[in-house]
C-alpha positions as CSV (number, residue, x, y, z in Angstrom):
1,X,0.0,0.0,0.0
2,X,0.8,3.5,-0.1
3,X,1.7,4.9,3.4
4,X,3.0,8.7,2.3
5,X,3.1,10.8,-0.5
6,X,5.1,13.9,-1.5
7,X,4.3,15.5,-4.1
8,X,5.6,19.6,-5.7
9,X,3.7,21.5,-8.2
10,X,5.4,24.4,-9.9
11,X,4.4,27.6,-10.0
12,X,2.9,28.6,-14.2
13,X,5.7,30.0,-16.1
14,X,2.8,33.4,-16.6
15,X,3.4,33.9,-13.3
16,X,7.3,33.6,-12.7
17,X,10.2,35.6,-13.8
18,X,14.4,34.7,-14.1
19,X,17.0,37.8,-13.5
20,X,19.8,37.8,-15.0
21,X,21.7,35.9,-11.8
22,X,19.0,33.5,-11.5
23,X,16.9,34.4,-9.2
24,X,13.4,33.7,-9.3
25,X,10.4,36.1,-8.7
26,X,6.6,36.3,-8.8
27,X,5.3,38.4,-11.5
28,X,3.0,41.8,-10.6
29,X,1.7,39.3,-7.3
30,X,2.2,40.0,-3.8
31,X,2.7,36.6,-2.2
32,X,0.8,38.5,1.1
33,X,-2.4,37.6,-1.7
34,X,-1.8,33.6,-1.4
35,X,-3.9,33.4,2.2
36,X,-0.9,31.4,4.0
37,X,0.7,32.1,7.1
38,X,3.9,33.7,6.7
39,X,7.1,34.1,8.5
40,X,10.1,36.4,8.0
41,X,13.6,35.4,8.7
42,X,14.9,39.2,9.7
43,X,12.6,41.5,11.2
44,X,13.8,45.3,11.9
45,X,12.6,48.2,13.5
46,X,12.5,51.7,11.7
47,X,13.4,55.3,13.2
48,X,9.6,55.9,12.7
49,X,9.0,52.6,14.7
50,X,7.3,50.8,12.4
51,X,7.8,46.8,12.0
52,X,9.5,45.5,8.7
53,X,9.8,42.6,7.9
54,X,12.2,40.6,5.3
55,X,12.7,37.4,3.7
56,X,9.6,36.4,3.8
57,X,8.6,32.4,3.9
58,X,5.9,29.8,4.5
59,X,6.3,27.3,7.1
60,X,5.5,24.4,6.8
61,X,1.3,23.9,7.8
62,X,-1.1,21.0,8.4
63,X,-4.2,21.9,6.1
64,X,-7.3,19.8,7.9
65,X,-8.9,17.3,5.6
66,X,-11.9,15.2,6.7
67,X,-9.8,12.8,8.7
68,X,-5.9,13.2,9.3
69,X,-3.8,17.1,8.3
70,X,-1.9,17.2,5.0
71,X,1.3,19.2,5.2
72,X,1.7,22.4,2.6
73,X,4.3,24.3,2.0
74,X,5.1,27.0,-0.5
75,X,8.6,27.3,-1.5
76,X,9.4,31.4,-3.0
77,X,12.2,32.3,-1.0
78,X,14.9,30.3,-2.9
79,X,17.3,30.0,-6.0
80,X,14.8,27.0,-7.0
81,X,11.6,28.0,-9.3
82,X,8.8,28.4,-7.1
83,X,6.2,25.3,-6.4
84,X,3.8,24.3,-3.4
85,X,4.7,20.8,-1.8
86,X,1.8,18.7,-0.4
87,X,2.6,15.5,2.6
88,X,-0.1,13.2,3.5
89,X,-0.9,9.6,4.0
90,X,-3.4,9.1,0.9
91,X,-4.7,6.4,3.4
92,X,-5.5,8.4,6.3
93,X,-7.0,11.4,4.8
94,X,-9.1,8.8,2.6
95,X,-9.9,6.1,5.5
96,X,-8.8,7.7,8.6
97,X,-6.2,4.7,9.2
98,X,-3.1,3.7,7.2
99,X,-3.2,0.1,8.7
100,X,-4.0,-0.8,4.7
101,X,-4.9,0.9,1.6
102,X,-4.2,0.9,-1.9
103,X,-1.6,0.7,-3.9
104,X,-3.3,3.4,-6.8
105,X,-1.4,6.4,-6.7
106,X,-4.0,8.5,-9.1
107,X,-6.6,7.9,-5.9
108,X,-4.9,9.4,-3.2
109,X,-2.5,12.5,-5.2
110,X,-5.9,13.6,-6.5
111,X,-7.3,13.6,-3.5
112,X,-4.8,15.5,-2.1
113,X,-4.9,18.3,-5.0
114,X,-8.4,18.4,-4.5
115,X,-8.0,19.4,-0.9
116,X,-5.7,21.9,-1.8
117,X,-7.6,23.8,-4.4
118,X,-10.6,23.7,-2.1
119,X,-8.2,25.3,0.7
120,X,-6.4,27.9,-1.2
121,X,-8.4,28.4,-4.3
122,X,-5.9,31.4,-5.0
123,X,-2.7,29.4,-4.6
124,X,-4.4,26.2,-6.4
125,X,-5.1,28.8,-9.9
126,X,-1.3,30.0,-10.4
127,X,0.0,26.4,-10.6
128,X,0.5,23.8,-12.8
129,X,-0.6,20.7,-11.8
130,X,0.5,19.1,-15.3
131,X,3.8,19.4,-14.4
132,X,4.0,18.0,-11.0
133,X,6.3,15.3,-9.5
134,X,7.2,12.7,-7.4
135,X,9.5,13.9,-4.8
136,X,8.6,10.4,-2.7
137,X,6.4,8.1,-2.5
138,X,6.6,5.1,0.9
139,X,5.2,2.4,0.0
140,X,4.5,-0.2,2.6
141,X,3.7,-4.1,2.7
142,X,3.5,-6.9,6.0
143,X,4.6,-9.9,7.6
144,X,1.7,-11.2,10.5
145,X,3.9,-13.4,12.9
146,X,1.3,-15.1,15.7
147,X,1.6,-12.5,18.3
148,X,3.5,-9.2,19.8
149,X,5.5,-11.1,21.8
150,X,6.8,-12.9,18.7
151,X,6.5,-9.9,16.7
152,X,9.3,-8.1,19.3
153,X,11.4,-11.2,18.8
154,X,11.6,-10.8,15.3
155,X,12.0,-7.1,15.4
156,X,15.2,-7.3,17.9
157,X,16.5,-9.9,15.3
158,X,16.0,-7.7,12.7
159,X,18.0,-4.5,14.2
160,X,21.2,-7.0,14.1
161,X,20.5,-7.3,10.1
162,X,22.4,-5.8,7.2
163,X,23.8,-6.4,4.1
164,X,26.0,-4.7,1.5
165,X,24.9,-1.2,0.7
166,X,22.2,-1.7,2.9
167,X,22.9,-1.0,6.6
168,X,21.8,-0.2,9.5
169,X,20.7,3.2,10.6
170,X,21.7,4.5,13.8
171,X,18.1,5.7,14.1
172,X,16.4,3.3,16.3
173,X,13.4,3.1,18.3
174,X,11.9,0.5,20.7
175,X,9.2,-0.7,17.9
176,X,10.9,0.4,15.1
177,X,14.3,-0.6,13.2
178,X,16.0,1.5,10.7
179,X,18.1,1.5,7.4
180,X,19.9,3.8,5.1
181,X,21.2,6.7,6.0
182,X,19.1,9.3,6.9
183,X,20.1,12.0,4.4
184,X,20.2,9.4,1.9
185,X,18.6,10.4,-2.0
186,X,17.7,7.5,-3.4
187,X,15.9,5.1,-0.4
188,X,15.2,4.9,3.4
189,X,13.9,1.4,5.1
190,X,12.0,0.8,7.8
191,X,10.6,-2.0,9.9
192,X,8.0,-1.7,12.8
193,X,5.4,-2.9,15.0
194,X,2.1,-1.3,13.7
195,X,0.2,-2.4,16.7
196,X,2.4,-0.4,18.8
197,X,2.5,2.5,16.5
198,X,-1.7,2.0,15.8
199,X,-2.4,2.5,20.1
200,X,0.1,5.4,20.6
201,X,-1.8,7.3,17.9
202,X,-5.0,6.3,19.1
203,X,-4.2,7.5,23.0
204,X,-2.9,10.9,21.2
205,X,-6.2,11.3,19.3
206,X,-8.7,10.7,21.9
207,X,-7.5,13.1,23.9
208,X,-7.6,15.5,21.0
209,X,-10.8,14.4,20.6
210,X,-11.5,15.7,24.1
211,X,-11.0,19.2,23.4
212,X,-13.7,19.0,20.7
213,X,-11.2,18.4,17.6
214,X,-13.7,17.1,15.5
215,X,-11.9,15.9,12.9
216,X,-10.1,14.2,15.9
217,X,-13.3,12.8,16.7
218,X,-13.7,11.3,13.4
219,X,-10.3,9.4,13.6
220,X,-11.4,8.2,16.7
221,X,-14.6,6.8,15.9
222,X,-12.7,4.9,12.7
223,X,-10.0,3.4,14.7
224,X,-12.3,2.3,17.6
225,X,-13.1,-0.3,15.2
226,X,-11.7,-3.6,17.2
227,X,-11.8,-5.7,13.8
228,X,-9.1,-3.1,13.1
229,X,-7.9,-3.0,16.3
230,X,-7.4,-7.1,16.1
231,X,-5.9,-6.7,12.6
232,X,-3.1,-4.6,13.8
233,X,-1.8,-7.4,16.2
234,X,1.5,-9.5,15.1
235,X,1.3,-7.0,12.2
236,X,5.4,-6.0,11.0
237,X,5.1,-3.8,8.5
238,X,8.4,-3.1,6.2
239,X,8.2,0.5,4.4
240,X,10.7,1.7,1.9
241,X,10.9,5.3,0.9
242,X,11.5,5.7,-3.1
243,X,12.9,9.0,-4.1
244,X,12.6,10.7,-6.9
245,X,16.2,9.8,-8.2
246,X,15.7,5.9,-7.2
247,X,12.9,6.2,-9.5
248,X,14.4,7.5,-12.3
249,X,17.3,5.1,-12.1
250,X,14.8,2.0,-12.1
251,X,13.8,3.5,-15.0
252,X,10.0,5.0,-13.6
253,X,8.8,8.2,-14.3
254,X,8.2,10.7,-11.7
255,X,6.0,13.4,-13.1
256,X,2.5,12.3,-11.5
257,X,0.7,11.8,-14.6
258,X,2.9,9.8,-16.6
259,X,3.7,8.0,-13.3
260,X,-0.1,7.4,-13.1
261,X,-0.6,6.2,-17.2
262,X,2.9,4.1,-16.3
263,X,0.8,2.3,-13.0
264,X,-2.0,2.0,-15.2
265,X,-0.1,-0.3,-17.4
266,X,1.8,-2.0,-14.6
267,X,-1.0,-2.7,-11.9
268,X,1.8,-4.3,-9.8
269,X,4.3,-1.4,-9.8
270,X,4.7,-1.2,-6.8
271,X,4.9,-4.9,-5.2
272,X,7.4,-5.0,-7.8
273,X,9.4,-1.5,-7.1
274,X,9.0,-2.6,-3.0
275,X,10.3,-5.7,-4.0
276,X,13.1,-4.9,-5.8
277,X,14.1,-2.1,-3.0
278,X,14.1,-4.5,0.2
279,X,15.9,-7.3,-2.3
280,X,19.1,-6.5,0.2
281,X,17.3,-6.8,3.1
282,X,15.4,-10.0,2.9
283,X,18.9,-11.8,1.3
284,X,20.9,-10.8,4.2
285,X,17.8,-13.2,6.0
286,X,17.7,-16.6,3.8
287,X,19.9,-18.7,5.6
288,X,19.0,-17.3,8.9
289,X,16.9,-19.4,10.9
290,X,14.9,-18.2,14.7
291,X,13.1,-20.5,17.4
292,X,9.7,-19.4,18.2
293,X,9.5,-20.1,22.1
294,X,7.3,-18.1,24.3
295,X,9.3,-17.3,27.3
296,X,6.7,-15.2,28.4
297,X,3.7,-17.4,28.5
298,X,6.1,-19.7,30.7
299,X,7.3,-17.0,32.9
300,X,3.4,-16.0,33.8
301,X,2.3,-18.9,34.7
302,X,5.1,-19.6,36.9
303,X,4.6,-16.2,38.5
304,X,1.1,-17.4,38.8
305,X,1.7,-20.2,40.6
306,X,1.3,-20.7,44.2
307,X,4.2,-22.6,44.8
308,X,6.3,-19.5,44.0
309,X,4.8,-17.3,47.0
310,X,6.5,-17.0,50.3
311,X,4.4,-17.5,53.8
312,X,3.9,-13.6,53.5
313,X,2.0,-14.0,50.1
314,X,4.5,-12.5,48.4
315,X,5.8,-13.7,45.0
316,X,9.8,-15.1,44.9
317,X,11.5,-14.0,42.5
318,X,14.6,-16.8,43.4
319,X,11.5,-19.7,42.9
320,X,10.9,-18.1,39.5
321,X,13.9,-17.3,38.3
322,X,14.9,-21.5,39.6
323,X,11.8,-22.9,37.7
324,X,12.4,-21.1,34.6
325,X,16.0,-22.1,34.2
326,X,14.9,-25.8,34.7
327,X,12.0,-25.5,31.9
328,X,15.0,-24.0,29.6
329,X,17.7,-26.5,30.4
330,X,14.7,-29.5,29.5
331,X,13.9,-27.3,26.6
332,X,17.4,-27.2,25.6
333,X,19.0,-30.9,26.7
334,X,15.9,-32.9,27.0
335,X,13.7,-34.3,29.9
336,X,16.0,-37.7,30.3
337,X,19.4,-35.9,29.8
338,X,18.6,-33.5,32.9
339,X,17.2,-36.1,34.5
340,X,20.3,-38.2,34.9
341,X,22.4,-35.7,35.5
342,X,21.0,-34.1,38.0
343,X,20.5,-34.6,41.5
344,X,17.2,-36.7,41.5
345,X,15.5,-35.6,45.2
346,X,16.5,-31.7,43.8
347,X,14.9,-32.9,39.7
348,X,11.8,-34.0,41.2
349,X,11.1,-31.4,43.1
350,X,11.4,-29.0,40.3
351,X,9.2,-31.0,37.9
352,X,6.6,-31.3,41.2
353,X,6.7,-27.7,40.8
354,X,6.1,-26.8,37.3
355,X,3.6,-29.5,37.2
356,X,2.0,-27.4,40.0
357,X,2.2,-24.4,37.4
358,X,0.4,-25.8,34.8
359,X,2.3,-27.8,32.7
360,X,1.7,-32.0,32.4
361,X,4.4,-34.5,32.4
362,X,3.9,-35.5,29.0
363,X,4.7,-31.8,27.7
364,X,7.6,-31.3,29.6
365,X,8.9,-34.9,28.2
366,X,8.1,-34.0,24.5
367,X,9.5,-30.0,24.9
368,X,12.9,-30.6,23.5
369,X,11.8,-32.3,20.9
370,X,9.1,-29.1,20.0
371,X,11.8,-27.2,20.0
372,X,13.3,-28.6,16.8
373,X,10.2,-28.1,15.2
374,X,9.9,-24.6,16.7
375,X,13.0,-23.7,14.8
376,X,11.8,-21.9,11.4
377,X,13.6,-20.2,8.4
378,X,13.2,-16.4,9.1
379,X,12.4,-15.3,5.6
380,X,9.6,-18.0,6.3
381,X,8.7,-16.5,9.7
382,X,8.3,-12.6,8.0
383,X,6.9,-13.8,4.6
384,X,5.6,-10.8,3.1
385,X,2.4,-12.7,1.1
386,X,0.7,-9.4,-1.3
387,X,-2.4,-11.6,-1.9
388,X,-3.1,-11.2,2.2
389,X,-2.3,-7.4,2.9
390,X,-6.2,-6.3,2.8
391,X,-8.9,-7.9,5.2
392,X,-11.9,-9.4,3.4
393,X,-14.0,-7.0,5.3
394,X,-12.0,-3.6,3.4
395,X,-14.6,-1.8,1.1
396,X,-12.3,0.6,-1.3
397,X,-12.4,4.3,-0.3
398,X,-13.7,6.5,-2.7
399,X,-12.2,10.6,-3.0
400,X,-14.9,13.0,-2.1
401,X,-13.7,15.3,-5.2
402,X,-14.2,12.8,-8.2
403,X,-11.2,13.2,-9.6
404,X,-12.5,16.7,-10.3
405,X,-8.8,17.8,-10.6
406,X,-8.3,15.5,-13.9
């Protein structure tokens, strides 16, 4: 799917002059006329005491849409011919979620165009919207493991992974790993836990929400959704960021409508672009094998147990931390193996114990051979399957403008 979009759109020629040094200018327009919030970067005061500013320039805002803000930004102030950027997630401002979507990048630019015009009707008239272009475009596709304890297994596995030009950024978060540099011109990689990421933003929007941000209110009433919700669990989703000179290399064009008659032909540009991008990533991985074991589970139920609390009630820790060892060395060596060669009155009454925490004889006795079968090829474990990236519940949104900008 599409996560992100940037896409500039130059100023008309009518309306934009060249000196003789190269410097760019607007033609008999006052860029006060636009209707966006401007900023100067040197502000004097005169002997009369009034204000002047100079160097004027936009910052960058968040225009509201129905759902999520779209970033806008004019850029005037430069050596570089004038154009308006536009940032959004075609998914969010179309859905109100980016936990899927579609791969159609005519659906969400135009939607972002229209939004916009119907903003700054002023600004929208004095470009060209022929002549836009790609700066980036992320485009996004997901491995489901069987849980997030699993899915922070794999994730710590995977900020040990590079290969060749590939490697590892030293931007790193808890629920996300990072590659490529970060200044990087052709591609930027990502890898993270969307569950994670999917509650953070939904604790951050109710209480938005709260103080009456309607659109806010909106977001949250689309991601209160639990079949959403459930979707999002075991979810690793692997984003690569193609830039505008990666995608001329590969050979794809990058102004938006010949981009868009290029997909047309190509309905699996992308998954094929994506593909081709990660290729490094996912070949540093065949070979590479992980054991799925949930330590957790087992460490629960021991904490559980009440063989583990003291006379005061309390839990201890030393009981835990002895319980667990012995479920990892049968795990690891076998229940016969541990069994003679250990002492036998202090064996038994560790197995008494973890039979007392829930687990039978006859799984204790079979858990070293589970383990071999536990053990799975990782590029098996994060298989990235594009026929399974949409729910059979997802209805295809549909822009509000009808592709009024065409």
């Amino acid at each position: 799917m599409i996560d992100h979009i940037c896409l500039n759109i130059p100023f008309d020629d009518s309306h934009v002059s060249c000196d003789s040094e190269g410097h760019y200018a607007f033609v008999d327009f006052d860029p006060h006329l636009f209707d966006i919030n401007l900023a100067a970067r040197s502000v004097s005061r005169e002997d009369d005491g009034t204000i002047n500013a100079q160097i004027l320039f936009h910052p960058y805002e968040s225009l509201p849409t129905h759902f999520t803000g779209m970033a806008v930004k004019v850029f005037f102030d430069s050596s570089y011919y004038p154009y308006v950027q536009i940032k959004a997630s075609p998914a969010k401002i179309l859905q109100g979620h980016n936990v899927f979507g579609s791969d159609e990048i005519e659906q969400g630019a135009f939607e972002m165009l229209g939004y916009l015009a119907e903003a700054y009707p002023t600004l929208a008239s004095m470009i060209h919207v022929p002549s836009a272009w790609i700066s980036h475009i992320d485009v996004t596709y997901s491995a489901r493991v069987r849980d997030q304890h699993t899915a922070h297994k794999v994730l710590d596995f995977l900020s040990r992974v590079s290969n060749g030009q590939t490697r590892l950024s030293n931007k790193r978060f808890d629920t996300s790993v990072y590659w490529g540099g970060q200044t990087s011109r052709l591609v930027n990689h990502k890898c993270y836990l969307k569950h994670e990421e999917f509650l953070a933003q939904f604790e951050e929007l109710k209480l938005k929400a709260k103080k009456n941000d309607k659109s806010a209110q909106r977001v949250v009433d689309v991601m209160s959704n639990d079949k959403l919700i459930n979707w999002t669990i075991g979810l690793l989703r692997f984003e690569s960021r193609l830039k505008k000179r990666w995608l001329e290399r590969n050979g794809v064009p990058t102004n938006l409508f010949e981009l868009i008659k290029y997909q047309r032909s190509n309905p699996n540009l992308l998954q094929s672009l994506w593909t081709k991008a990660t290729h490094s990533i996912f070949e540093a991985l065949r070979g590479q094998s992980m054991k799925l074991t949930d330590d957790k589970s087992v460490l629960e139920a021991i904490s559980k147990s009440e063989v583990v609390m003291t006379n005061s009630g309390k839990v201890s820790q030393t009981k835990v931390r002895n319980l667990f060892a012995m479920f990892c060395l049968i795990r690891e060596k076998g229940f016969e193996d541990i069994k003679n060669n250990y002492g036998k009155s202090q064996f038994y009454k560790l197995i008494k114990d973890l039979l007392c925490c829930g687990f039978s004889k006859s799984y204790l006795q079979n858990l070293h051979d589970d383990k071999a079968k536990n053990v799975i090829p990782f590029v098996k474990l994060v298989e990235i399957d594009f026929n399974q990236q949409l729910p059979d519940w997802y209805k295809e949104p549909v822009s509000q403008f009808n592709y009024k900008v065409a």
